[in-house]
N, C-alpha and C positions, 0 to 999 in steps of 0.2 A: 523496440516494443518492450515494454513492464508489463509484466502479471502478476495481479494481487489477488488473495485468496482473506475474504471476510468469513469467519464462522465460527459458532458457538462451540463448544466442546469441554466436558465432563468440568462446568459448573462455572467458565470463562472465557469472555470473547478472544479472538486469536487475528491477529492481522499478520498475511507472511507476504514476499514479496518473490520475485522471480526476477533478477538484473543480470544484463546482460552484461559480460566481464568488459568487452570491449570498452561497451558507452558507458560505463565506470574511468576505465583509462583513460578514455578521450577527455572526458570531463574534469578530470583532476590533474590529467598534463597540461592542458590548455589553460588551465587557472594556475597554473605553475606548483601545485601540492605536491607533486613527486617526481619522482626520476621516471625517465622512459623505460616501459615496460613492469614498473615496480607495482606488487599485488602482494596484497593481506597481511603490506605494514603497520604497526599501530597507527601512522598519521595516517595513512589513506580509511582505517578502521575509525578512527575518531571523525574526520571531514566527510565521510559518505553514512554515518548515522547523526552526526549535524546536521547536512543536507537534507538527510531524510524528512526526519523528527519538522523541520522547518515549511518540506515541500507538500506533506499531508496533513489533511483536516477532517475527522470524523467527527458526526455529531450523531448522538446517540437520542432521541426525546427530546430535545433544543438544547442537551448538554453537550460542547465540546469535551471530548475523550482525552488522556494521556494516555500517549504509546511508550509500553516499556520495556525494552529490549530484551527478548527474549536467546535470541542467538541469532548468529552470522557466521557465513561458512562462505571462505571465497574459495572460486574453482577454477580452472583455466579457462572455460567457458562461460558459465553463468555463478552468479552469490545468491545464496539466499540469505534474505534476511527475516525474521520474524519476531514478533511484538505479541505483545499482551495490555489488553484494556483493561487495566485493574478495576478501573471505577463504575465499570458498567456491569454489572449481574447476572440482570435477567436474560431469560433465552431467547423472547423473542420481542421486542419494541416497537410500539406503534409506527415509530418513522425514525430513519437514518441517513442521513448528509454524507456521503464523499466528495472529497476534493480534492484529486490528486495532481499535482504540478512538479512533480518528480521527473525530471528530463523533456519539462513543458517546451526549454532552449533550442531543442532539438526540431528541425524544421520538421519532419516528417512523423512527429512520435505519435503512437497510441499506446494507451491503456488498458490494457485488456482486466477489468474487472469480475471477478466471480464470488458471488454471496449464496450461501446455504443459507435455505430454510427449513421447517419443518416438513416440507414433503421432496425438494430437489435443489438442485444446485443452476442458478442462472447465472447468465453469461452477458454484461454488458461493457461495449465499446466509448472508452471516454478518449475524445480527440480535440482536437481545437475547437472547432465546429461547436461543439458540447462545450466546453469551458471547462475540459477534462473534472465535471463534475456530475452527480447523479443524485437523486432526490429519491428512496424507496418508504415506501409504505405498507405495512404489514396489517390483514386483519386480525381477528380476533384467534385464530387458529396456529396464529404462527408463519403463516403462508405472504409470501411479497403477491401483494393485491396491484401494485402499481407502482412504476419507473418513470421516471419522466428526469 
């Protein structure tokens, strides 16, 4: 399981991630990137923000976003990683596209996605089923009026 945290914050959007250290290892031994057991070398730091940058899609108002690396902190447990949407602004957007396929390989993975708005923080499940992707729509206040 990935946890992603979408939200605005003092004047820019913020996308962080939540990765599990294991299914990083798994993933990068089995593609042969590193040594067994090896964690928060620069090759495995360069291949899992390629990976990333490749496995996600925000679209902000019909614009696709660049994410740009904000920091990465690996841990024995979990890494976080987190990004910054330079090109998007505003606090709160008519409508916004995710699509996250970031350890989509993985037979049994979800997505556990969460977006602030202007009054709370939701919580939606992208799985296969979904096409680990989600569709939100904001009214006029700021508020996600609808997910789908």
């Amino acid at each position: 399981m990935t946890t992603y945290y979408l939200h605005y914050q003092k004047g820019s959007w913020h996308f962080e991630l939540n990765l599990s250290q294991k299914a990083i290892l798994k993933k990068f031994n089995q593609a042969g990137q590193l040594a067994e057991g090896e964690n928060g070398s620069p090759e495995l730091e360069k291949s899992l923000i390629s990976y990333l940058l490749n496995s996600m899609h925000i679209q902000m108002d019909g614009e696709k976003t660049k994410l740009e690396l904000s920091s990465l902190r690996f841990g024995n447990h979990q890494t976080t990683v987190s990004f910054i949407l330079p090109d998007y602004s505003k606090p709160y957007p008519h409508e916004v596209n995710v699509h996250l396929l970031s350890f989509a390989e993985n037979k049994y993975q979800a997505n556990i996605l969460y977006v602030r708005d202007k009054k709370k923080r939701h919580r939606f499940v992208l799985t296969r089923k979904a096409k680990f992707k989600v569709h939100l729509t904001y009214n006029s206040l700021g508020q996600i009026k609808k997910a789908r």
